[in-house]
C-alpha positions in Angstrom: 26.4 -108.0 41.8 25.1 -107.1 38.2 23.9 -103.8 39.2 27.5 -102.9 40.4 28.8 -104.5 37.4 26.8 -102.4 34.6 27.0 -99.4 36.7 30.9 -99.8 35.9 30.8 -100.5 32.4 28.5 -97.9 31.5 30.7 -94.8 33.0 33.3 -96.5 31.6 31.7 -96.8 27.8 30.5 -93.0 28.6 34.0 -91.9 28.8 35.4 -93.1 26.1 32.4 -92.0 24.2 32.9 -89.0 25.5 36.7 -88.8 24.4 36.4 -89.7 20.9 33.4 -87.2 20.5 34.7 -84.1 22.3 38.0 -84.6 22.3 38.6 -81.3 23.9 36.6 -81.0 26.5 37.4 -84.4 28.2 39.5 -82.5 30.8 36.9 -81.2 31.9 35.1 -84.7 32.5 35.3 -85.7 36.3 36.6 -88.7 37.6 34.1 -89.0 40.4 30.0 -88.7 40.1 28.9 -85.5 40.7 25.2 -84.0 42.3 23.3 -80.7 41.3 20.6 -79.5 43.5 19.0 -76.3 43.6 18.5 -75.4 47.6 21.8 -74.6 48.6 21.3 -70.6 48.2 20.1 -69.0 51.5 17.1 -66.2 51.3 18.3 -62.6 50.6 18.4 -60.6 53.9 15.9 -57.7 54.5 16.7 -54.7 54.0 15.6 -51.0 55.3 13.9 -50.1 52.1 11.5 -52.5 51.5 10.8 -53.2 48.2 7.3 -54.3 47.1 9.0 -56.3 43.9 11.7 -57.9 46.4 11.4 -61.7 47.2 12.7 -63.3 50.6 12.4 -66.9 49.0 15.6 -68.1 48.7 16.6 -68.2 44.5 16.5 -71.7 42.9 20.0 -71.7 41.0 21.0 -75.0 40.1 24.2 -75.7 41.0 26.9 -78.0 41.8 27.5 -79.2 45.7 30.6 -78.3 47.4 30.4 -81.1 49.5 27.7 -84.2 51.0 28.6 -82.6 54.4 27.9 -79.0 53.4 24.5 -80.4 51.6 23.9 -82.5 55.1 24.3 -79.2 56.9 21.8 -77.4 54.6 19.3 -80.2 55.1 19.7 -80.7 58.8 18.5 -76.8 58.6 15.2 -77.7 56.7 14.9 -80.3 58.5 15.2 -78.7 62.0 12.4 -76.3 60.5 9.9 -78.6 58.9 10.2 -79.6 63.0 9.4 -76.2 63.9 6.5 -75.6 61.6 4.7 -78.6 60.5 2.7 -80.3 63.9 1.8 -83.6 64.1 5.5 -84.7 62.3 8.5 -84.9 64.1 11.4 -85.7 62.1 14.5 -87.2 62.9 16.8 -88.6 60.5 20.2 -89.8 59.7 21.3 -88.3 56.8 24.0 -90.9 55.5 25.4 -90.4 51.8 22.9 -92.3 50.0 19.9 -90.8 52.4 21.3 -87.5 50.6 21.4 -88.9 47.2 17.8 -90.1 47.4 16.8 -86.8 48.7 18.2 -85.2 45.8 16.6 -86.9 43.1 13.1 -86.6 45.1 13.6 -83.2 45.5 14.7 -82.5 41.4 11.8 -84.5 40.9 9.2 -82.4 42.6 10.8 -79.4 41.7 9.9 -79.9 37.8 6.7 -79.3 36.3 4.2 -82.0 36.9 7.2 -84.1 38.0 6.0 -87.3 39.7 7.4 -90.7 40.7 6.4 -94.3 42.6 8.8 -94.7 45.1 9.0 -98.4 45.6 10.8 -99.7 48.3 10.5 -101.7 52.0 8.5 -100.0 54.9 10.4 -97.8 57.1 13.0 -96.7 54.4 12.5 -93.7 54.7 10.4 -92.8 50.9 7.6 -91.0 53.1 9.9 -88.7 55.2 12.2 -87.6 52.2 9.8 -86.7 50.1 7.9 -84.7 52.9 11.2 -83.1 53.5 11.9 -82.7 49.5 8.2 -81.5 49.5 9.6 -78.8 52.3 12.4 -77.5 50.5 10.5 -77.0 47.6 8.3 -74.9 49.1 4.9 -77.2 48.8 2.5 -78.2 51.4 2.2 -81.3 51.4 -1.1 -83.4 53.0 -1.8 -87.4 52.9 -4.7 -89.0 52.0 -5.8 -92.0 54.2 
């Protein structure tokens, strides 16, 4: 397909963009895509002393995923509790690589100020329950409007 096609030529045009312009930092380009998300960090643990300043979120750093198997188990975790606390849902999904991928963007999306975004697609795709799930890991409540 097309898609495929220009998908190709434009990381190939961005790396030889990238090695006439910074020439010496091109080692440092990587070969394969990679995915930043900010929810891999677990909460702090409590301590004894209890500090009134301390937070038990867990810290939004933006960083770089080990692995789509170390982000599935993360997700399978906030999953498993979006179960636990929200009634009325149950969730089960399948979190295949590009289940993951979309869950990503949704959840940088929603993460940013004021971010927003029509999620167009084919009923039973799965937009609602990754963006409740995104909506979760951010730390929103989320409600629908019928």
């Amino acid at each position: 397909p097309s898609a495929e096609k220009d998908k190709i030529w434009f990381l190939a045009k961005m790396k030889y963009d990238a090695e006439i312009n910074i020439k010496d930092l091109i080692e440092f380009y990587p070969e394969e895509p990679t995915y930043w998300v900010d929810f891999l960090r677990d909460a702090p643990e409590g301590q004894e002393e209890e500090d009134e300043e301390m937070s038990f979120e867990p810290p939004k750093i933006y960083e770089e995923i080990p692995s789509f198997d170390f982000v599935r188990a993360k997700v399978m975790v906030f999953m498993s509790q979006f179960n636990e606390y929200i009634r009325g849902y149950n969730m089960d999904l399948v979190f295949f690589t590009d289940a993951l991928k979309h869950l990503m963007i949704v959840s940088r999306i929603i993460s940013n100020p004021r971010g927003n975004a029509l999620l167009v697609g084919v009923g039973g795709s799965g937009k609602q329950s990754l963006t409740r799930l995104a909506s979760i890991i951010a730390g929103y409540k989320f409600f629908q409007m019928t």
